[in-house]
KOLFIRO-746527 format. One record per residue (C-alpha): residue number from 1; residue in three letters; x, y, z. Coordinates in Angstrom, 1 decimal. Each point is the difference from the previous one (the first is absolute). Layout:
<nodes>
- num|residuo|east|north|up
- NUM|Ala|X|Y|Z
...
</nodes>
This chain:
<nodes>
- num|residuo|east|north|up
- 1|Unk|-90.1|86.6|-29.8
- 2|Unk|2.3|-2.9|1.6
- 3|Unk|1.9|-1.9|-2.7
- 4|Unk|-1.9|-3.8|1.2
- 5|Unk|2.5|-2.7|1.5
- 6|Unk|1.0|-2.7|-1.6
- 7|Unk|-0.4|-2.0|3.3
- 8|Unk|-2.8|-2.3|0.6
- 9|Unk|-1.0|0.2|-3.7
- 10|Unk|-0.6|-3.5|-1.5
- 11|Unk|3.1|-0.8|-2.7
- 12|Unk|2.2|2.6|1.1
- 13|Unk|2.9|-0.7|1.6
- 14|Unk|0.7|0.6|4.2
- 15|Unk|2.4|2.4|1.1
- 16|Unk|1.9|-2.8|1.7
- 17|Unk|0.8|-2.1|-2.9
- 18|Unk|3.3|1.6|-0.2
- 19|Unk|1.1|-0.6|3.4
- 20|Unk|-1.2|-3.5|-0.4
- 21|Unk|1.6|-0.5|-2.8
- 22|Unk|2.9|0.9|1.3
- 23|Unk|0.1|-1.9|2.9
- 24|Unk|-0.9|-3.3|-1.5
- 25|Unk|3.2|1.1|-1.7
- 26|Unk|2.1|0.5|2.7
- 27|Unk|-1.2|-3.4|1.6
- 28|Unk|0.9|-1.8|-3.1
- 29|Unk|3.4|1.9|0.3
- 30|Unk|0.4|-1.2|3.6
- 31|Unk|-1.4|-3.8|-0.9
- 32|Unk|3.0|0.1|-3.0
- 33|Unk|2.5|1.3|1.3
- 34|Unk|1.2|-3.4|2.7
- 35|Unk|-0.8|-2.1|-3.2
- 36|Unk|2.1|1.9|-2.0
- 37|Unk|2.7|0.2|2.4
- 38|Unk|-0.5|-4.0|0.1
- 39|Unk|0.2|-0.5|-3.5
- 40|Unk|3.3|2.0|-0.2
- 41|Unk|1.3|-2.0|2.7
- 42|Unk|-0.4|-3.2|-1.5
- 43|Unk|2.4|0.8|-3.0
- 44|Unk|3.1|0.9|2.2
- 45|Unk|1.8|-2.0|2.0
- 46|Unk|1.3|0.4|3.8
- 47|Unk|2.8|2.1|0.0
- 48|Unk|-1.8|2.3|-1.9
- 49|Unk|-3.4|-0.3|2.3
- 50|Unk|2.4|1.0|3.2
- 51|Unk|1.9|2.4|-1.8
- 52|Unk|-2.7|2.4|-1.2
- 53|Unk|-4.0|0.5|-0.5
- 54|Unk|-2.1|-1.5|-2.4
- 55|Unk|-0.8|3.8|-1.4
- 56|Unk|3.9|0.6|-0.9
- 57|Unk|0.3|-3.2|-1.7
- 58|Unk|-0.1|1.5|-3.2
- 59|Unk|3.2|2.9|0.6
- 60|Unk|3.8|-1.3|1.2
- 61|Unk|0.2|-0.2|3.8
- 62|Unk|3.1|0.2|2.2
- 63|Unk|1.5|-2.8|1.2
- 64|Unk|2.6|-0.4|2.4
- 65|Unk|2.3|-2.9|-1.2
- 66|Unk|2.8|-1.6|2.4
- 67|Unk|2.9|-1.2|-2.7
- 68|Unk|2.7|-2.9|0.3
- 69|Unk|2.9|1.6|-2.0
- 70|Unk|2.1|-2.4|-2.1
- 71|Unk|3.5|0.1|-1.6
- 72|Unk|4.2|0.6|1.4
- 73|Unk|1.2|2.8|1.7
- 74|Unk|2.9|1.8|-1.3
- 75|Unk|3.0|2.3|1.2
- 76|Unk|-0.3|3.4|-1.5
- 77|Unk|1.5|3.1|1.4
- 78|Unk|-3.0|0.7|2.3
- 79|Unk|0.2|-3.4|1.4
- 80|Unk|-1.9|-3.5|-0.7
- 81|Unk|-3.0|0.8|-2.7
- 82|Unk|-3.0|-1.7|-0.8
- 83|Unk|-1.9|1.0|-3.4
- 84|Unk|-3.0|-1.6|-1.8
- 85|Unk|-3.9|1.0|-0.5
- 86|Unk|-2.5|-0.8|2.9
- 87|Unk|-2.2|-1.4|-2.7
- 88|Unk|2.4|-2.6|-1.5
- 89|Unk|1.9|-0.5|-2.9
- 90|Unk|-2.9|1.3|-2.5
- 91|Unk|-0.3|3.2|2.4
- 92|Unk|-3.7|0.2|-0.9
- 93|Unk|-1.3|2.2|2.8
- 94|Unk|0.1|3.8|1.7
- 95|Unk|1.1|0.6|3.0
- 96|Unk|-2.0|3.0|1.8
- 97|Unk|1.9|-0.2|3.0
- 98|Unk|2.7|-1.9|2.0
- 99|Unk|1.5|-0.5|3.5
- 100|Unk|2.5|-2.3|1.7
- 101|Unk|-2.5|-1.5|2.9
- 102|Unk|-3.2|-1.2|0.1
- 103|Unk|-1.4|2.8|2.5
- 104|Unk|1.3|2.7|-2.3
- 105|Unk|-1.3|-1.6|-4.0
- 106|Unk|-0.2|3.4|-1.1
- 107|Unk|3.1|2.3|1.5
- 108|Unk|1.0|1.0|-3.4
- 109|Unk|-0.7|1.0|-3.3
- 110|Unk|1.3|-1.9|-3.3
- 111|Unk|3.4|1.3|-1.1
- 112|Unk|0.6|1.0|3.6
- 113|Unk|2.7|-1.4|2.1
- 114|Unk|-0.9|-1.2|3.5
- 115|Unk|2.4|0.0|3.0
- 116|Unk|-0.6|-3.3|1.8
- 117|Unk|1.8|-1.6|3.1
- 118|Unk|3.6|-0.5|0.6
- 119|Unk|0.6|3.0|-3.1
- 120|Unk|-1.6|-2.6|-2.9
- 121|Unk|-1.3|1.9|-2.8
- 122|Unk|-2.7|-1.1|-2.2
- 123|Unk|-1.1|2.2|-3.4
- 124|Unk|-3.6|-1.5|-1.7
- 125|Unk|-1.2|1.5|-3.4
- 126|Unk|-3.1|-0.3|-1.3
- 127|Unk|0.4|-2.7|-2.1
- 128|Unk|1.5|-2.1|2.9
- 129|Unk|3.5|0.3|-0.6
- 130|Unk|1.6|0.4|3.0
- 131|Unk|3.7|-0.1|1.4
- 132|Unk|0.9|-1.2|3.9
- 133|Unk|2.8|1.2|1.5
- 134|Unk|1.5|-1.3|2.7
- 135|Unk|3.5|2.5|1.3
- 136|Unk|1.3|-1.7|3.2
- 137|Unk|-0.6|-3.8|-0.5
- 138|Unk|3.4|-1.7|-1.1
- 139|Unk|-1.6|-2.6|-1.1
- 140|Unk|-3.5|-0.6|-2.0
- 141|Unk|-3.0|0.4|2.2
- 142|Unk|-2.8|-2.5|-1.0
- 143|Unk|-2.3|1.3|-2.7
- 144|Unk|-2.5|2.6|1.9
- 145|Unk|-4.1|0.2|-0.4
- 146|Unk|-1.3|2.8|-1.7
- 147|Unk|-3.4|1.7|0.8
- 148|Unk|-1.2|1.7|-3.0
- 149|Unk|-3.6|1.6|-0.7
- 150|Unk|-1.0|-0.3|-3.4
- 151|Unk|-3.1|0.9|-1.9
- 152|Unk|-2.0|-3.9|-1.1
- 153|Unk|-2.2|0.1|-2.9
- 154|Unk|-4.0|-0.8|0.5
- 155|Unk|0.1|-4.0|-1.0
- 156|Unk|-2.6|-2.1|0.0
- 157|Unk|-0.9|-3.3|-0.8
- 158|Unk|-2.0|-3.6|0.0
- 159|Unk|2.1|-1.8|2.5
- 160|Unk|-2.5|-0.1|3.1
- 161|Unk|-3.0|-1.0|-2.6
- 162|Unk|2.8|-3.3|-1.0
- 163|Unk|0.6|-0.6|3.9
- 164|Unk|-3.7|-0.3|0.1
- 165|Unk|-1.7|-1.3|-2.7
- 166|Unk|3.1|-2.7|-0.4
- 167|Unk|0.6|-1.1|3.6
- 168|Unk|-0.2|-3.4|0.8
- 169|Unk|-3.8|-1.0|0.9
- 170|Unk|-1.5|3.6|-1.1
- 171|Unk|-2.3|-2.4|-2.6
- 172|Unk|-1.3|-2.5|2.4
- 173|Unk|-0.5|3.2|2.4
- 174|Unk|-2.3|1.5|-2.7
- 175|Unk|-1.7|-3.5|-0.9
- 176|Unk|-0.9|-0.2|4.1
- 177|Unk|-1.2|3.7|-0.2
- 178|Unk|-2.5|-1.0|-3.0
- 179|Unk|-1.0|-3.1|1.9
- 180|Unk|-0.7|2.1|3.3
- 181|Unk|-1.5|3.1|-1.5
- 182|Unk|-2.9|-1.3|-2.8
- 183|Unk|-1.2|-2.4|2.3
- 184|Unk|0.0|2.6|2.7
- 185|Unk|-2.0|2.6|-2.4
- 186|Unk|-2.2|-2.8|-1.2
- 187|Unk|-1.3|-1.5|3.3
- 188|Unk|-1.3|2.7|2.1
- 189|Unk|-1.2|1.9|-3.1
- 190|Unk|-2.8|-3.4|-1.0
- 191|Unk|-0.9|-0.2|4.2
- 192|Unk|-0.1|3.7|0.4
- 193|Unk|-2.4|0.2|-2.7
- 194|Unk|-2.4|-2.9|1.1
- 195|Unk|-0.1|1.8|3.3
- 196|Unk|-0.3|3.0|-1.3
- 197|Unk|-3.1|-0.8|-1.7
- 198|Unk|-1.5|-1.8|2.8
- 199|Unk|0.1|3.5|1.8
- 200|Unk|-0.9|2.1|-2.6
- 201|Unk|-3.1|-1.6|-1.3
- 202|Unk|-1.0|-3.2|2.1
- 203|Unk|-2.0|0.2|3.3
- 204|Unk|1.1|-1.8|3.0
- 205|Unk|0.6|0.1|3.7
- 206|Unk|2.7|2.4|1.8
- 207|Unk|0.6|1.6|-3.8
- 208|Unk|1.3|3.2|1.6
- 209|Unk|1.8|-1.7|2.4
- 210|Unk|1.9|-1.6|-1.9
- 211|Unk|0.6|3.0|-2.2
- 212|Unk|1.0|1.7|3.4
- 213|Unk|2.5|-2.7|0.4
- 214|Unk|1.4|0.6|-3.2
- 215|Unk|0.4|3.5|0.3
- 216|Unk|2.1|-0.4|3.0
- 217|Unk|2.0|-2.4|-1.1
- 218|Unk|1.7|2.7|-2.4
- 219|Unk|1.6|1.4|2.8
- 220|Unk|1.4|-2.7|1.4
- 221|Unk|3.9|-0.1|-0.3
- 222|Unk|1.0|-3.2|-2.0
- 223|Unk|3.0|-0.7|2.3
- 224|Unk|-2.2|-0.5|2.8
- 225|Unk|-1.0|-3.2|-2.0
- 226|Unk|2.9|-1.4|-1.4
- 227|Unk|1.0|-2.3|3.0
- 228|Unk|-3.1|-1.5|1.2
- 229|Unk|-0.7|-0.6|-4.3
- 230|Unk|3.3|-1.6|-0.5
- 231|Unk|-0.3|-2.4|3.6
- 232|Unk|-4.0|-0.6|-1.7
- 233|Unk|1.6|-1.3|-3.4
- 234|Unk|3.2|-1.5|2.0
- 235|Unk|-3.4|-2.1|1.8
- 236|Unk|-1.8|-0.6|-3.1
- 237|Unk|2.7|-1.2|-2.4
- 238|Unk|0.8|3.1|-1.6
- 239|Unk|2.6|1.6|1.6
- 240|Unk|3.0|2.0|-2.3
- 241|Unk|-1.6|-1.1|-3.0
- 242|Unk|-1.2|1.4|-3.5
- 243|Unk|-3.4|-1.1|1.7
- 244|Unk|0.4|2.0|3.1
- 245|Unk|1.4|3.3|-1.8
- 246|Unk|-3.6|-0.2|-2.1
- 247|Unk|-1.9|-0.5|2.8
- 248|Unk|1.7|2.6|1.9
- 249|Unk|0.0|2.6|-2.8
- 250|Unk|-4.0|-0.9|-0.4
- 251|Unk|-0.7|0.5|3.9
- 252|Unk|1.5|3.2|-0.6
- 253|Unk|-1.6|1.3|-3.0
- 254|Unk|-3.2|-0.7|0.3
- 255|Unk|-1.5|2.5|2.4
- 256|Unk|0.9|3.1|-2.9
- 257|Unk|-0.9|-3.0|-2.6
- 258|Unk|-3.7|0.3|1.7
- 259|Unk|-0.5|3.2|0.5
- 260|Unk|1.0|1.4|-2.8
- 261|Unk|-1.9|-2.6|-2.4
- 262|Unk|-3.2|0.3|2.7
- 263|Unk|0.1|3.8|-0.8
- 264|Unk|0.2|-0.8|-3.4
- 265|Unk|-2.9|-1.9|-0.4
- 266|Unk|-2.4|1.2|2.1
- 267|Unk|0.2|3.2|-2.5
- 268|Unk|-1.0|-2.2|-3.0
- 269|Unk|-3.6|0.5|-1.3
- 270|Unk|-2.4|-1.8|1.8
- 271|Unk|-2.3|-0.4|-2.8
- 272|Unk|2.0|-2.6|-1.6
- 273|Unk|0.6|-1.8|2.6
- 274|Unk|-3.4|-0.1|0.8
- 275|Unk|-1.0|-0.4|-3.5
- 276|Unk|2.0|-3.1|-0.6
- 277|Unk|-1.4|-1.4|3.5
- 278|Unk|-3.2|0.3|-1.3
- 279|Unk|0.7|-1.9|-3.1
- 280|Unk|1.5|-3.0|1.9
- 281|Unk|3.5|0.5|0.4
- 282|Unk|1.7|-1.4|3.2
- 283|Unk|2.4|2.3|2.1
- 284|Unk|3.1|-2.4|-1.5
- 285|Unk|-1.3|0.9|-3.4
- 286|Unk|-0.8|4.0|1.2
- 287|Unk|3.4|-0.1|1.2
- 288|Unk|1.9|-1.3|-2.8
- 289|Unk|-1.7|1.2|-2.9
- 290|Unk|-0.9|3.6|1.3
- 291|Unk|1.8|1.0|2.9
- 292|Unk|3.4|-0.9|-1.0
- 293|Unk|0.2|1.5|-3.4
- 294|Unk|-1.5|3.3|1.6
- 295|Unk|2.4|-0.5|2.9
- 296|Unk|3.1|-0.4|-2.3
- 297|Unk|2.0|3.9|0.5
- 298|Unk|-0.6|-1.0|4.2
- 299|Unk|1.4|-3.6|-0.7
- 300|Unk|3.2|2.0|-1.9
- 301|Unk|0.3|2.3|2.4
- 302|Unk|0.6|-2.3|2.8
- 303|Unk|2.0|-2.2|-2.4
- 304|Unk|2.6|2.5|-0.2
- 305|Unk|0.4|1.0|3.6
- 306|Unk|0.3|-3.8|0.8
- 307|Unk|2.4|-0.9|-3.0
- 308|Unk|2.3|2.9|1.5
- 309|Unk|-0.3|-0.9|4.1
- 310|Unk|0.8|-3.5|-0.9
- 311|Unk|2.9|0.3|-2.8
- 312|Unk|1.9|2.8|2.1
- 313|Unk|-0.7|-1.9|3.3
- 314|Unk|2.9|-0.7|2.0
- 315|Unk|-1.4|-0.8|3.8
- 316|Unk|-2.7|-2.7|-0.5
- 317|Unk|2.4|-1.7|-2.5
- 318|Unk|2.8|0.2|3.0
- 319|Unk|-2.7|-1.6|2.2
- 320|Unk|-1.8|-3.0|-2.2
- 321|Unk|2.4|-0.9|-2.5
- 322|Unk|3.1|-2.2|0.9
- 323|Unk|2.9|1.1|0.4
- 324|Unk|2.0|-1.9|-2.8
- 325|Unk|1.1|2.2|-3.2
- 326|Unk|-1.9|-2.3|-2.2
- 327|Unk|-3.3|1.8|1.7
- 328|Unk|1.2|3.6|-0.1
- 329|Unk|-1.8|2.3|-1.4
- 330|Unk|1.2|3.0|-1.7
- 331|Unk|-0.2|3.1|2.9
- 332|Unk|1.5|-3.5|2.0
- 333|Unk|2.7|-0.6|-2.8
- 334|Unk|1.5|3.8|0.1
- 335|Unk|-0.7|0.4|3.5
- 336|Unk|1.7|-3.1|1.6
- 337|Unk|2.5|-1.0|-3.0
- 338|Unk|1.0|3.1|-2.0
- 339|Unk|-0.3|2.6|2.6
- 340|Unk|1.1|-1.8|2.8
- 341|Unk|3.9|-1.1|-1.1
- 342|Unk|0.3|3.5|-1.1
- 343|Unk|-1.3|2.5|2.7
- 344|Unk|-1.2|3.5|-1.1
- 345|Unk|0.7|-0.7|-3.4
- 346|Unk|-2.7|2.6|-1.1
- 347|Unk|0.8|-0.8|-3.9
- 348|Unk|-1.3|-3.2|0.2
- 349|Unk|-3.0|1.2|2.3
- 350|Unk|-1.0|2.3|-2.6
- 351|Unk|0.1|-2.3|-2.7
- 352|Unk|-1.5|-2.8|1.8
- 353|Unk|-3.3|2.7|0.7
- 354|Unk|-0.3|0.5|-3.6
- 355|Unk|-0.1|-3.9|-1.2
- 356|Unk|-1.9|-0.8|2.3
- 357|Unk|-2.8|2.5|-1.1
- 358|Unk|-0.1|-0.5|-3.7
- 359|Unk|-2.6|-2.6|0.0
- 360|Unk|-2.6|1.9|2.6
- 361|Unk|0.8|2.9|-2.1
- 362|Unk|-1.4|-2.1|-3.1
- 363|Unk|-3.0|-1.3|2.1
- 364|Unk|-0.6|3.8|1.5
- 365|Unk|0.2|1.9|-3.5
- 366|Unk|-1.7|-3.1|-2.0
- 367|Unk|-3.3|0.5|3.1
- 368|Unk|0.8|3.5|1.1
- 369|Unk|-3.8|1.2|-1.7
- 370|Unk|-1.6|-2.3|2.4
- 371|Unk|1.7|1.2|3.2
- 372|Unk|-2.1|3.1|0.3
- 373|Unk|-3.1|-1.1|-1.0
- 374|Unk|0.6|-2.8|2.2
- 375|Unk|1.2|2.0|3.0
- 376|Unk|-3.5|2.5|-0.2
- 377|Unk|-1.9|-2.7|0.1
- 378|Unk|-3.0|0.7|2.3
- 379|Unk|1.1|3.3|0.7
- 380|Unk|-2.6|1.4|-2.0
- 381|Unk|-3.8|-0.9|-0.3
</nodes>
């Protein structure tokens, strides 16, 4: 008789759970690997960036090195001589190749010695001793540059994290971010849930319609909004403003805000709700003493996703917030002071990524059991 499968037995384990396994795996891999890359980044500084990848940070890497010589010539035999090390007086270095223009950094090898123009010698060894010779000149040429390639040591250090945490205006930045982001969270989450409520459990006209509405919403690309919004608070008083940035970050929350907490709470038991109906209770006093603690993993989830749009925001805080550095916010502060007077300075652009996301990392692994919970809700009934 057939050995029985395993497969479709009840407790025993699918044939596929390896290859799942593995590819969650290789996801995670994928998902890492920029963030490492970042995180290496953000410890070394520009040269070093340009010069080589973040994944041979940790071995020497070449560097071509163009070097002002120093010192008198003198008259020798074999005409007017320069000596001295490429590294300076200490001579702390190693020289893995050399050359006597900058197209050609690497013509020779240490200990070799290089014909250059006009019959000028030029011997390097590896510890960056060299001599220049110069045969024909009868009097002392001006002191020559030297290309040399030698091997630089992986360094790394705190430098971009002091540029940013230190610059002038980076703690009122993260005071404005505070002010812009709990409000933000706070607001559509209370009218988000009222609403949601009202759909999930009250009767009244054009109910689905207005759920319809909703839906749709969700689609809708924020930058169609942001001009006639900011000319709306520029008519109401508003405009640029703490107020208008709320407002704004509300308009644009709260269709998710709904239909997530909607879904939510149309799967809660309806016995309860009904129960405490029949005992008196109001819808305010349903709603606050039943739904909401039941509701509280949706409420998190939600919390989180809008803590993390609104403290990493960088366009609706270009758009309603002045202009002034005392208003900047953080993604404002790197973007517009740091960033800006130093061009593709990638050192500071990966530290700046990594401030910036300590405290929604807090909020995201202090909630994170929520999220799920909260982002299945009314998937299943």
């Amino acid at each position: 008789m057939a050995a029985a499968s395993d497969d479709g037995i009840a407790g025993a384990k699918s044939g596929l759970s390896l290859v799942t396994n593995v590819t969650v795996l290789l996801l995670v891999i994928l998902w890492l690997i920029p963030t490492v890359g970042l995180l290496v980044s953000s410890f070394r500084d520009r040269d070093a960036i340009g010069g080589s990848g973040w994944w041979r940070a940790f071995t020497a890497t070449s560097q071509n090195v163009a070097i002002s010589t120093e010192g008198e010539f003198t008259q020798t035999p074999d005409g007017w001589t320069l000596t001295g090390n490429v590294f300076g007086p200490d001579g702390s270095g190693e020289v893995s190749a050399f050359g006597g223009r900058r197209s050609e950094p690497n013509a020779f090898a240490p200990g070799e010695t290089g014909e250059l123009v006009r019959g000028r010698t030029l011997t390097i060894e590896a510890d960056g001793d060299f001599v220049y010779v110069d045969p024909d000149a009868e009097e002392p040429s001006r002191n020559p540059t030297l290309y040399v390639a030698t091997e630089v040591p992986p360094t790394f250090g705190t430098g971009n994290y002091e540029t940013i945490l230190f610059s002038n205006g980076m703690d009122r930045a993260f005071i404005n971010t505070l002010t812009v982001t709990i409000p933000a969270t706070i607001i559509p989450i209370l009218v988000a849930a009222f609403a949601a409520y009202a759909l999930a459990w009250m009767d009244f006209p054009f109910r689905g319609t207005i759920i319809a509405i909703i839906v749709g919403l969700l689609v809708v690309p924020l930058q169609l909004a942001l001009v006639p919004m900011l000319k709306f608070h520029n008519t109401i008083g508003i405009g640029q403003s703490f107020y208008g940035i709320w407002f704004a970050h509300t308009g644009f929350g709260l269709p998710l805000a709904i239909y997530l907490l909607r879904n939510y709470m149309v799967g809660l038991p309806r016995d309860i709700i009904e129960s405490a109906k029949v005992d008196g209770a109001t819808d305010f006093q349903v709603f606050t003493r039943i739904v909401l603690p039941l509701s509280f993993p949706a409420l998190a989830s939600f919390a989180i996703f809008q803590f993390l749009w609104t403290w990493n925001d960088l366009l609706i805080a270009k758009v309603f917030l002045p202009s002034s550095a005392e208003s900047w916010v953080m993604t404002v502060k790197i973007a517009d002071d740091l960033l800006g007077s130093r061009g593709g300075d990638w050192g500071i652009l990966a530290a700046a990524a990594f401030v910036s996301i300590a405290v929604p990392l807090l909020v995201f692994f202090t909630m994170q059991r929520y999220l799920v919970r909260g982002l299945l809700a009314g998937s299943v009934k």
